[in-house]
VMD Tcl script that builds the backbone (N, CA, C; Angstrom):
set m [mol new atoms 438]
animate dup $m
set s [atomselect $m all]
$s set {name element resname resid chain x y z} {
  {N N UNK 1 A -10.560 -4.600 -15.227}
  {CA C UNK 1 A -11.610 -5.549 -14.922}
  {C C UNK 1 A -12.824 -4.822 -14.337}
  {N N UNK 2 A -12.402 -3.869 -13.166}
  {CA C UNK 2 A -13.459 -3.269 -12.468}
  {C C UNK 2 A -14.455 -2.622 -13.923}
  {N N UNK 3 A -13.294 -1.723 -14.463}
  {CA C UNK 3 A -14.220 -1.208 -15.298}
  {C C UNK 3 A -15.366 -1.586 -16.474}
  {N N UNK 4 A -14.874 -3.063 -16.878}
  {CA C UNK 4 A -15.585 -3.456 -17.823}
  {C C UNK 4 A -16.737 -4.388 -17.539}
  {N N UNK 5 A -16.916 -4.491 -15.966}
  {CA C UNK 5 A -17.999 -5.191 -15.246}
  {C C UNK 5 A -18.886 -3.435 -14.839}
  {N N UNK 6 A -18.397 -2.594 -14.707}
  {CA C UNK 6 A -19.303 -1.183 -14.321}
  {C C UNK 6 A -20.018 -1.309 -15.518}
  {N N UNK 7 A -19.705 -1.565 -17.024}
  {CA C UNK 7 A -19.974 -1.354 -18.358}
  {C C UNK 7 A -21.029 -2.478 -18.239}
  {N N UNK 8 A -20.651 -3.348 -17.608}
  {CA C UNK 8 A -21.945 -4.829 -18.018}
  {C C UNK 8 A -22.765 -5.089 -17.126}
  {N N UNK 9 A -22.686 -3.278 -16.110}
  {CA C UNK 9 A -23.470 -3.312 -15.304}
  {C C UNK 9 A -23.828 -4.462 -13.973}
  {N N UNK 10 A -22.550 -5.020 -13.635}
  {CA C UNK 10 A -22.534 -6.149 -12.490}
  {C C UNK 10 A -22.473 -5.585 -11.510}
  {N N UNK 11 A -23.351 -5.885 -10.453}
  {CA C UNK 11 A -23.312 -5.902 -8.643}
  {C C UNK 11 A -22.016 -5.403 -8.310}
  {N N UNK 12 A -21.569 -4.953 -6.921}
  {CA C UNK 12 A -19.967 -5.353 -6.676}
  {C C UNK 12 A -19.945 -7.057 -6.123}
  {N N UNK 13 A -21.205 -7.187 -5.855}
  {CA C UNK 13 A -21.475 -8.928 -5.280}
  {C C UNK 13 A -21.042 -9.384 -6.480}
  {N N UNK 14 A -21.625 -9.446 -7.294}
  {CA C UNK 14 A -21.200 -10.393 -9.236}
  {C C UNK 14 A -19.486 -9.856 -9.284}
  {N N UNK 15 A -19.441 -8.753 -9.265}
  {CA C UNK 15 A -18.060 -8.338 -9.809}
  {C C UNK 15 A -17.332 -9.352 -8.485}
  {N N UNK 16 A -16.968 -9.492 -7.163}
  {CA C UNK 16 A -16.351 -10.366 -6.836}
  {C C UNK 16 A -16.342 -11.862 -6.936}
  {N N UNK 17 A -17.619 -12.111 -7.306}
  {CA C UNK 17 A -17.319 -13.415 -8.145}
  {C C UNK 17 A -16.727 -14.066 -9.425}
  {N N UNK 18 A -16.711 -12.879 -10.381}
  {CA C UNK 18 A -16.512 -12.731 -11.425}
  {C C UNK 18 A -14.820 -12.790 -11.446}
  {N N UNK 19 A -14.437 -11.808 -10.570}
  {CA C UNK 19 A -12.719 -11.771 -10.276}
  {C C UNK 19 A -12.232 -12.733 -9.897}
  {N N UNK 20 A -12.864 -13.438 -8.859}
  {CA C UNK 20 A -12.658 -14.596 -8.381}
  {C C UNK 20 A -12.596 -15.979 -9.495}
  {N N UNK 21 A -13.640 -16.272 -10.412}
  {CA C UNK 21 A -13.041 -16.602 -11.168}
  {C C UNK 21 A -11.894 -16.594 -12.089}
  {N N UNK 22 A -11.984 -15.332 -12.082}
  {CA C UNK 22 A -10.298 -15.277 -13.358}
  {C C UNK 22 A -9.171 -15.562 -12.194}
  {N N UNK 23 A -9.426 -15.699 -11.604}
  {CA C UNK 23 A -8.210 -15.835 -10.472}
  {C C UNK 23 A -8.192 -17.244 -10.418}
  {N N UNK 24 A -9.117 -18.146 -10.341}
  {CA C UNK 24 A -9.113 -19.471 -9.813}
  {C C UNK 24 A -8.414 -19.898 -11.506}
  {N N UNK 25 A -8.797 -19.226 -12.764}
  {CA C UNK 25 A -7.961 -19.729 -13.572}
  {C C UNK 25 A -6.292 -19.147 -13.772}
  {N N UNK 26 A -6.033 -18.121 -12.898}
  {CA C UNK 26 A -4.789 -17.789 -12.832}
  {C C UNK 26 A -3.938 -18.721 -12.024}
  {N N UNK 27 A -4.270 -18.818 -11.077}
  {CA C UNK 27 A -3.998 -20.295 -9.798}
  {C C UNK 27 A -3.493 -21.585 -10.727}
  {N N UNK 28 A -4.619 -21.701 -11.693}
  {CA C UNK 28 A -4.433 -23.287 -12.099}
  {C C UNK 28 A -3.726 -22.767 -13.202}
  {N N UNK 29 A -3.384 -21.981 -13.624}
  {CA C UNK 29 A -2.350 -21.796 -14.932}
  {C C UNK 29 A -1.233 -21.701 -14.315}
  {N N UNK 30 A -0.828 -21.003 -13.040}
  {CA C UNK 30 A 0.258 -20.720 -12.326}
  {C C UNK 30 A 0.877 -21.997 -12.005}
  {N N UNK 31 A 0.143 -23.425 -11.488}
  {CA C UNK 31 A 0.358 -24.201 -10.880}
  {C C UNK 31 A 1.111 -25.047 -11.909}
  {N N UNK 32 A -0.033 -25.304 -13.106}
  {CA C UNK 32 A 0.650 -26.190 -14.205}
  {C C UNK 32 A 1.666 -25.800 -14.802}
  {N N UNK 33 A 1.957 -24.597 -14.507}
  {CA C UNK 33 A 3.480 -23.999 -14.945}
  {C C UNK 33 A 4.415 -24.140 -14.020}
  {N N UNK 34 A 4.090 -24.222 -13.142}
  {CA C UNK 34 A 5.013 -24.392 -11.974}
  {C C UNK 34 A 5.647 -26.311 -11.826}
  {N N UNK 35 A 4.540 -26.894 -11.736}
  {CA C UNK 35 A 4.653 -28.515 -12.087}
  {C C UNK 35 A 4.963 -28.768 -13.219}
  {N N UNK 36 A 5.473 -28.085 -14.713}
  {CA C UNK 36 A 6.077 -28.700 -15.622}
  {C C UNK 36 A 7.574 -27.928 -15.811}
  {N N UNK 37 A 7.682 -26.793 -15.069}
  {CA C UNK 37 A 9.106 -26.733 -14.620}
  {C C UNK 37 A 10.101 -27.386 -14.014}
  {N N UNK 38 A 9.049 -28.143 -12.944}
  {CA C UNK 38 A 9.558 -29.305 -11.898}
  {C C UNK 38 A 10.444 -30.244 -12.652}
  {N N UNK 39 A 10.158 -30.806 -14.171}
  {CA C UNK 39 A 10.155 -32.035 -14.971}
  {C C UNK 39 A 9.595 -33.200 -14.245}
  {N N UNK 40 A 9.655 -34.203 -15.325}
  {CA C UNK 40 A 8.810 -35.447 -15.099}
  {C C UNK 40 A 9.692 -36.390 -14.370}
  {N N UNK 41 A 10.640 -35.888 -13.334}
  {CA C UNK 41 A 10.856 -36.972 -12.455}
  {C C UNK 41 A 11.262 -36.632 -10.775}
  {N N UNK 42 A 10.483 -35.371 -11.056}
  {CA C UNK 42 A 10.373 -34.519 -9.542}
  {C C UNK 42 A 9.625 -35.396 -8.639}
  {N N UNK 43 A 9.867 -35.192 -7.317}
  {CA C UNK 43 A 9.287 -35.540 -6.267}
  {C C UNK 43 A 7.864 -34.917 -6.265}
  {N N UNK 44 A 6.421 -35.776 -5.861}
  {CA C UNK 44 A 5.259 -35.569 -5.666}
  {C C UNK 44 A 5.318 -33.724 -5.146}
  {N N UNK 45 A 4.767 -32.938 -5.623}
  {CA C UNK 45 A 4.210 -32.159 -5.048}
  {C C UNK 45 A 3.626 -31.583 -3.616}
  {N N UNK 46 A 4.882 -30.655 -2.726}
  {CA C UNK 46 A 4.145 -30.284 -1.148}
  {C C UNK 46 A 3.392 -28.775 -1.582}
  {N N UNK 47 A 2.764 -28.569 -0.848}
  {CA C UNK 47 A 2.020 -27.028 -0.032}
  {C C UNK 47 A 3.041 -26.656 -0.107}
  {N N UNK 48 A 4.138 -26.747 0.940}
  {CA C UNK 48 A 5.619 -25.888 1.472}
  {C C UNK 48 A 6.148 -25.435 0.479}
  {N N UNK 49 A 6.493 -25.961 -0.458}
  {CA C UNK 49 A 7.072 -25.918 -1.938}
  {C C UNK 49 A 6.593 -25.242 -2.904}
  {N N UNK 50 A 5.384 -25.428 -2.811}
  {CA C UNK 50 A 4.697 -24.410 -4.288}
  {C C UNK 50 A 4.668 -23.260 -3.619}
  {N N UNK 51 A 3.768 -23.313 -2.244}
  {CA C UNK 51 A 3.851 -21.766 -1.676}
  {C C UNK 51 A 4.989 -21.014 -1.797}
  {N N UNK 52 A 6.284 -21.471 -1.239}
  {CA C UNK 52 A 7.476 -20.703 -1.056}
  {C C UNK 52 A 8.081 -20.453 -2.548}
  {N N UNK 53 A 7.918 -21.219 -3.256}
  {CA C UNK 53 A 7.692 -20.310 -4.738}
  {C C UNK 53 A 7.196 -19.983 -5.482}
  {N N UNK 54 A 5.773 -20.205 -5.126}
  {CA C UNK 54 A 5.082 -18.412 -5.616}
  {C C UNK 54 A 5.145 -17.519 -5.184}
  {N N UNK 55 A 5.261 -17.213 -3.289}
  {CA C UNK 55 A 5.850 -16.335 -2.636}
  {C C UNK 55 A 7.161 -15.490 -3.704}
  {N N UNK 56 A 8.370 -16.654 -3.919}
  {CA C UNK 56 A 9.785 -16.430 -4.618}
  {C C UNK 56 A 9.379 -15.347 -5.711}
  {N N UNK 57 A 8.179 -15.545 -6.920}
  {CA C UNK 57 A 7.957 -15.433 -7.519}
  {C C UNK 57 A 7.094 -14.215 -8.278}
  {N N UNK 58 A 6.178 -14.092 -7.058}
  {CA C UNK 58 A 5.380 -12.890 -7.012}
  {C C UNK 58 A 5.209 -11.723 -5.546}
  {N N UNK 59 A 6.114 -12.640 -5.088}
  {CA C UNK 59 A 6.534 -11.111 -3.496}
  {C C UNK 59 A 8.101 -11.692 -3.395}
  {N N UNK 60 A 8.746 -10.655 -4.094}
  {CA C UNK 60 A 9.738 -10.990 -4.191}
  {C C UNK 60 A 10.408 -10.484 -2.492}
  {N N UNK 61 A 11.979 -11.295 -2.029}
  {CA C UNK 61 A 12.052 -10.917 -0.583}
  {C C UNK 61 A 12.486 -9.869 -0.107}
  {N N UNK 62 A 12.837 -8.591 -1.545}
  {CA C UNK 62 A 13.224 -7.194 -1.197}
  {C C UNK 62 A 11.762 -6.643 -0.539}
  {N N UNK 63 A 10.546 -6.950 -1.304}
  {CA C UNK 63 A 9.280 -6.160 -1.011}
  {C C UNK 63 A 8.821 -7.300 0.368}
  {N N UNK 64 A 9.119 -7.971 0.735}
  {CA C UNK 64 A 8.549 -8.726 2.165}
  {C C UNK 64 A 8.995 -8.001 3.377}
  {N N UNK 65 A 10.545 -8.316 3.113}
  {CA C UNK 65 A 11.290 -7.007 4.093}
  {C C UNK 65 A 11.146 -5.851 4.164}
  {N N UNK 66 A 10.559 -5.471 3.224}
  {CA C UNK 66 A 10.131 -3.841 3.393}
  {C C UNK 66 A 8.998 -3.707 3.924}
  {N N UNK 67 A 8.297 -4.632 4.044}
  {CA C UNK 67 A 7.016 -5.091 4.394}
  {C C UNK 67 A 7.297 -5.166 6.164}
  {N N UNK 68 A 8.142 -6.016 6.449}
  {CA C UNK 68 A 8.413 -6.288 8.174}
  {C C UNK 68 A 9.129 -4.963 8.318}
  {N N UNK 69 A 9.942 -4.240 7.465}
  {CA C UNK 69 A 10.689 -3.005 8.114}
  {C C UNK 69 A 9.526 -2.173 8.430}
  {N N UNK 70 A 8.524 -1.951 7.486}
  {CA C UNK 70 A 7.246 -0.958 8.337}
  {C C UNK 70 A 6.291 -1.763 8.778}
  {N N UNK 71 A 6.278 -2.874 9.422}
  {CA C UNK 71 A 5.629 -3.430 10.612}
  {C C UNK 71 A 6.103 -3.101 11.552}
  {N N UNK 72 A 7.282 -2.971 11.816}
  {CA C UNK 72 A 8.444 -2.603 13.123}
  {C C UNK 72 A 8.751 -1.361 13.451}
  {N N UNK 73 A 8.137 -0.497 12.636}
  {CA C UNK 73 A 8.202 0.992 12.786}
  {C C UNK 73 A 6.775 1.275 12.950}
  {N N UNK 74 A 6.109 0.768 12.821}
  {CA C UNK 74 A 4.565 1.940 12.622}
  {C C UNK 74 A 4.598 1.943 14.281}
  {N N UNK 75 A 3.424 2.916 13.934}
  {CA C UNK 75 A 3.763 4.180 15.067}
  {C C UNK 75 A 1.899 4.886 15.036}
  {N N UNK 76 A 1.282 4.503 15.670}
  {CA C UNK 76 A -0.090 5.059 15.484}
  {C C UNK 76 A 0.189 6.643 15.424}
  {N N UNK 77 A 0.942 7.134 15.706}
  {CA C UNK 77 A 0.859 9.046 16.053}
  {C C UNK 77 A -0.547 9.649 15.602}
  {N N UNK 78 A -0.619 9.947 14.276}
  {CA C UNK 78 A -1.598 10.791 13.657}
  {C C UNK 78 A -2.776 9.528 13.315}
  {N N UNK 79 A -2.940 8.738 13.762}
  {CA C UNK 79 A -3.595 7.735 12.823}
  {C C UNK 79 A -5.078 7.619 14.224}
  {N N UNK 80 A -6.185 7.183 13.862}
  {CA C UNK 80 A -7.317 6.409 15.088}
  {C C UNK 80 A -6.756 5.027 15.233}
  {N N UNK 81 A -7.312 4.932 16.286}
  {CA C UNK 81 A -7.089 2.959 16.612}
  {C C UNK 81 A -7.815 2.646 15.388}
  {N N UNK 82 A -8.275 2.888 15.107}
  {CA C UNK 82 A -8.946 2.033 14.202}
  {C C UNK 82 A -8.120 1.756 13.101}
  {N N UNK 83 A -7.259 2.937 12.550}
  {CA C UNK 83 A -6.665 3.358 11.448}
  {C C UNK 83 A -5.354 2.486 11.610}
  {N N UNK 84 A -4.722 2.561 12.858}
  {CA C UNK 84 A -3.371 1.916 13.073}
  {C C UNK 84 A -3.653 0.271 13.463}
  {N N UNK 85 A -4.950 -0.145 14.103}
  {CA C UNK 85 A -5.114 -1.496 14.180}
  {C C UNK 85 A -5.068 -1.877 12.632}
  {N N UNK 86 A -6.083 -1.436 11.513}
  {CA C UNK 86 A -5.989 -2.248 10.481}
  {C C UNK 86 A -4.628 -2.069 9.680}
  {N N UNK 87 A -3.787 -1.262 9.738}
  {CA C UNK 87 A -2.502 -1.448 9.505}
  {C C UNK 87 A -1.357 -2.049 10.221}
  {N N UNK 88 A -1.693 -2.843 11.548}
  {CA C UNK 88 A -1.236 -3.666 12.401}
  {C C UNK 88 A -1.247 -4.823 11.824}
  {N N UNK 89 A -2.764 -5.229 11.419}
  {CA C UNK 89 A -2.922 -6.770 11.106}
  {C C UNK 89 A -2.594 -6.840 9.461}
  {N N UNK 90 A -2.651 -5.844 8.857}
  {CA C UNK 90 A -2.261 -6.112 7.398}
  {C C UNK 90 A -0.829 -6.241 7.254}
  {N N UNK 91 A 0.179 -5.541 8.138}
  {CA C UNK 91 A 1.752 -5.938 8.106}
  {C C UNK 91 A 1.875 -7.105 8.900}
  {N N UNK 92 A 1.738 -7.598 9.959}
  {CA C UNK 92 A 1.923 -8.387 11.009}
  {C C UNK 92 A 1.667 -9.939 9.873}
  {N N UNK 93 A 1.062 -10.245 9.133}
  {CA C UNK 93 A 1.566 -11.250 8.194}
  {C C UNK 93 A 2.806 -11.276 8.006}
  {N N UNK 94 A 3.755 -10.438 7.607}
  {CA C UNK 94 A 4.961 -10.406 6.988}
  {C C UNK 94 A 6.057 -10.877 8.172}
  {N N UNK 95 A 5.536 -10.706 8.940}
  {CA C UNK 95 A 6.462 -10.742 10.706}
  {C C UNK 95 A 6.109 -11.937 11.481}
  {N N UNK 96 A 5.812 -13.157 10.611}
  {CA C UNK 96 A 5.294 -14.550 11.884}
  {C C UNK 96 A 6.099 -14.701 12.695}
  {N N UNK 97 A 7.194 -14.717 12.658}
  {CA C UNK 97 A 8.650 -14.729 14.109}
  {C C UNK 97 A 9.072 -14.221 15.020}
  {N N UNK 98 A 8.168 -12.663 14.623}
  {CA C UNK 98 A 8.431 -11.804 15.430}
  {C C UNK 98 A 7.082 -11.608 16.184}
  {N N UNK 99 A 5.750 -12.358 15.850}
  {CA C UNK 99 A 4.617 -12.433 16.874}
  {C C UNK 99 A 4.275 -13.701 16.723}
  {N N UNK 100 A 5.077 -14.427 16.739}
  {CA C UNK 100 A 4.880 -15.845 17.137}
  {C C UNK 100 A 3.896 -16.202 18.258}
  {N N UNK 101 A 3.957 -15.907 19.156}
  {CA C UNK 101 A 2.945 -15.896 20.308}
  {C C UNK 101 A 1.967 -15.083 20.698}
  {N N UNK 102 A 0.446 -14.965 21.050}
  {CA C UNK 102 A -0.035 -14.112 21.299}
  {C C UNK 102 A 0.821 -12.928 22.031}
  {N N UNK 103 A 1.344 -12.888 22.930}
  {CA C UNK 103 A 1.918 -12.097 23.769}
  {C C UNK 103 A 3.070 -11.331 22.875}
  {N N UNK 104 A 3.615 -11.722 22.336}
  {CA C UNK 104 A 4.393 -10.908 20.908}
  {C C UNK 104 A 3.463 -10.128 20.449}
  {N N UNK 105 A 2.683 -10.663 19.779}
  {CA C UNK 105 A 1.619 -9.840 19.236}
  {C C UNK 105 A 0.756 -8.829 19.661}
  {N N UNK 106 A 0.613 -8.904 21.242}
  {CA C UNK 106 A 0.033 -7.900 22.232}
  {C C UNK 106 A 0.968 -6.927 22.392}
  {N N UNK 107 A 2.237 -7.716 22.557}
  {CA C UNK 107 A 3.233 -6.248 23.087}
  {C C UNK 107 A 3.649 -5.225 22.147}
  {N N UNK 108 A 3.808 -6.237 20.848}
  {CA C UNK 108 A 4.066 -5.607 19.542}
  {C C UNK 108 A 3.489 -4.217 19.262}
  {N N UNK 109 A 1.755 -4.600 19.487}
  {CA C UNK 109 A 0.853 -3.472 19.383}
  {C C UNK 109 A 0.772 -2.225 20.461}
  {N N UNK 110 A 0.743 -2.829 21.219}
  {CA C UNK 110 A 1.048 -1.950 22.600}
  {C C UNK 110 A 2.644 -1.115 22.302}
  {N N UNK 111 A 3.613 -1.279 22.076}
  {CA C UNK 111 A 4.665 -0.527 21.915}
  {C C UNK 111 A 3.956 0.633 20.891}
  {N N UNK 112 A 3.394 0.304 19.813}
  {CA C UNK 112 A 3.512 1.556 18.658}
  {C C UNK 112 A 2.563 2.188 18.529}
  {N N UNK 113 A 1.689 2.397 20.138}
  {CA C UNK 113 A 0.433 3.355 20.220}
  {C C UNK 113 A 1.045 4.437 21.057}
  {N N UNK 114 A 0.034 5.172 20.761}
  {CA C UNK 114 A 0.816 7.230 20.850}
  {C C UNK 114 A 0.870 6.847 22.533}
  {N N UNK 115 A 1.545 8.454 22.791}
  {CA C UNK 115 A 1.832 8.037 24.540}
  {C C UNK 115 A 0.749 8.131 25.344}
  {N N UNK 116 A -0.149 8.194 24.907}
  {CA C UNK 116 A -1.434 9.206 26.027}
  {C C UNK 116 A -2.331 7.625 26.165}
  {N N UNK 117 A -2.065 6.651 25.279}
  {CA C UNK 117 A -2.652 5.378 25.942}
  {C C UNK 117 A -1.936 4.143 25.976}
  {N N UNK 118 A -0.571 4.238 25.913}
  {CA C UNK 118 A 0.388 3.226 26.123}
  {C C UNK 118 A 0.903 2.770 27.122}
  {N N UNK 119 A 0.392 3.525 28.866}
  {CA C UNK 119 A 1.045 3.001 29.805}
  {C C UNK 119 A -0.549 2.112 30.221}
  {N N UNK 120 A -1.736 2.624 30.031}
  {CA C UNK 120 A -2.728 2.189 30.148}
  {C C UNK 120 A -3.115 0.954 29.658}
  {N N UNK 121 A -2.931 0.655 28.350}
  {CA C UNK 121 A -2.789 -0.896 27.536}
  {C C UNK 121 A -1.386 -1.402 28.118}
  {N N UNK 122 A -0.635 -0.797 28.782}
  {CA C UNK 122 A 0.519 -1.956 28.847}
  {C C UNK 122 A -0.238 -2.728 30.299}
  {N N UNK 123 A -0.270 -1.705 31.081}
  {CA C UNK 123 A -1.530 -2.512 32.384}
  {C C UNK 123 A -2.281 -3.641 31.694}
  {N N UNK 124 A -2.779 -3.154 30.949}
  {CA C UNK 124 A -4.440 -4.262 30.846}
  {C C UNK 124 A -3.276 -5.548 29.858}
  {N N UNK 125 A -2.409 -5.531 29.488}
  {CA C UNK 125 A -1.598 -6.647 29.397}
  {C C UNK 125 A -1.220 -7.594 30.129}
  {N N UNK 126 A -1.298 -7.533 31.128}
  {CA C UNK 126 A -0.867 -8.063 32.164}
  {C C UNK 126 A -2.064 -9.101 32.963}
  {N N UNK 127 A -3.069 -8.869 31.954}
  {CA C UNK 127 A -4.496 -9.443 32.326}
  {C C UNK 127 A -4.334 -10.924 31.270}
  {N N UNK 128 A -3.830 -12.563 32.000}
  {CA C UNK 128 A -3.722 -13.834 30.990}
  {C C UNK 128 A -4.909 -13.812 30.372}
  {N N UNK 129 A -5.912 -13.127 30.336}
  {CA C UNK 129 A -6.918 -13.692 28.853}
  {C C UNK 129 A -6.880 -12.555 27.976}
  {N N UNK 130 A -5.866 -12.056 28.176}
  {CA C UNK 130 A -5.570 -10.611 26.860}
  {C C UNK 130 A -4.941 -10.955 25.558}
  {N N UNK 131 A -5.794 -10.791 24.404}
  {CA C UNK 131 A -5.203 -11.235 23.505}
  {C C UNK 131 A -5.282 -10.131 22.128}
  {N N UNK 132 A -4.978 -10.493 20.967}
  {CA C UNK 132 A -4.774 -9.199 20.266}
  {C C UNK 132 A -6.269 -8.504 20.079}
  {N N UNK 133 A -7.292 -9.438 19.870}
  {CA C UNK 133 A -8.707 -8.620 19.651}
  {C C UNK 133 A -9.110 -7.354 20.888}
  {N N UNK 134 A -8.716 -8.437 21.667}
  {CA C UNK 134 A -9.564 -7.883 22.925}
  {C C UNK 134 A -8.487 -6.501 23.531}
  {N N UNK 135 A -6.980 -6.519 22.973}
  {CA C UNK 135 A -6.447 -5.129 23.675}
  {C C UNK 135 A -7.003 -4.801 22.478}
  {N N UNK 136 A -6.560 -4.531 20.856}
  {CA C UNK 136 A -7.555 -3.689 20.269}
  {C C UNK 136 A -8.752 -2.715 20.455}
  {N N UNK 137 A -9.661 -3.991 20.904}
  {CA C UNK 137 A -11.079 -3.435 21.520}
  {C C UNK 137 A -10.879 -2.529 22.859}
  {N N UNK 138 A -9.975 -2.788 23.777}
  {CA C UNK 138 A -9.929 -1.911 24.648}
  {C C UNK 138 A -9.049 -0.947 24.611}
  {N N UNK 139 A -8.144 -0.380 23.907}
  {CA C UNK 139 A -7.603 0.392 23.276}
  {C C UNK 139 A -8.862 1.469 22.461}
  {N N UNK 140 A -9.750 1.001 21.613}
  {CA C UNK 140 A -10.732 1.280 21.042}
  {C C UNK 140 A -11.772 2.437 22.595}
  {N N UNK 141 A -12.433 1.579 22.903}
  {CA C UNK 141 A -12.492 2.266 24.230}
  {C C UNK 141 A -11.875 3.331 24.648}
  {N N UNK 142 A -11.120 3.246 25.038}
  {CA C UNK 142 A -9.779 4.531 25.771}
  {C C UNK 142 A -9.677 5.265 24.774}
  {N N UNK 143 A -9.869 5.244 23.596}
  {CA C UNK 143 A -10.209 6.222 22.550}
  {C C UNK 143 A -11.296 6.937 22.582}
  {N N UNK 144 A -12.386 5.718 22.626}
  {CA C UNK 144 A -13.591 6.986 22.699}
  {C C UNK 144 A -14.087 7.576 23.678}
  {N N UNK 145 A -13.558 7.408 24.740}
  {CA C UNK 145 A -13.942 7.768 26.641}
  {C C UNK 145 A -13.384 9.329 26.397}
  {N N UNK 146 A -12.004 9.503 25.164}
  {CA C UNK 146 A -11.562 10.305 25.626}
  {C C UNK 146 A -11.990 11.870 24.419}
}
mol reanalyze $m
mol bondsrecalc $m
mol representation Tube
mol addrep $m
């Protein structure tokens, strides 16, 4: 796709609209396939239901779990805050149960930063308006002070 919008010379602005369309007709082809599998004497159509099988369907639950197994391991070591935050919030989808609460989600992050700023963010945890942006951001900080 990328390539044949470089060829017709589109924006990357046009080219995401452009994708976006073929997608909104992938959606509605997905759906009407999905509702005539149902047959014609299925119960009305939920959210809960279609989601959890297209989920079924196209993330299958070997690749989800593999998905929460390296949410639960990462480990900033070699990585910047910056580098290990956006790989925080891109797994941490896969794990709603396990950061169910802000404070899950704070401690979560706070466990898998290197040692030289992990006793420091576990302090500023302990502060009730701490939430995942804001240790991020101050994590961020303590990075560049140093």
């Amino acid at each position: 796709m990328q390539r044949t919008l470089k060829v017709m010379h589109a924006s990357d602005t046009k080219s995401v609209e452009l994708d976006s369309y073929r997608l909104r007709d992938v959606a509605v082809q997905l759906y009407e396939t999905w509702e005539l599998s149902r047959g014609t004497n299925a119960s009305p159509a939920i959210w809960e239901k279609f989601s959890g099988d297209f989920l079924r369907h196209y993330l299958p639950t070997e690749i989800r779990q593999a998905s929460v197994d390296r949410f639960l391991a990462i480990k900033q070591v070699n990585m910047s805050v910056r580098e290990y935050s956006l790989q925080f919030d891109s797994l941490e989808r896969y794990a709603p149960s396990i950061v169910a609460e802000m404070s899950d989600q704070v401690h979560r992050f706070v466990v898998g930063l290197g040692q030289h700023q992990i006793n420091e963010c576990f302090t500023a945890t302990l502060l009730d308006s701490m939430d995942i942006s804001r240790i991020e951001a101050y994590d961020q900080n303590l990075e560049d002070r140093k």
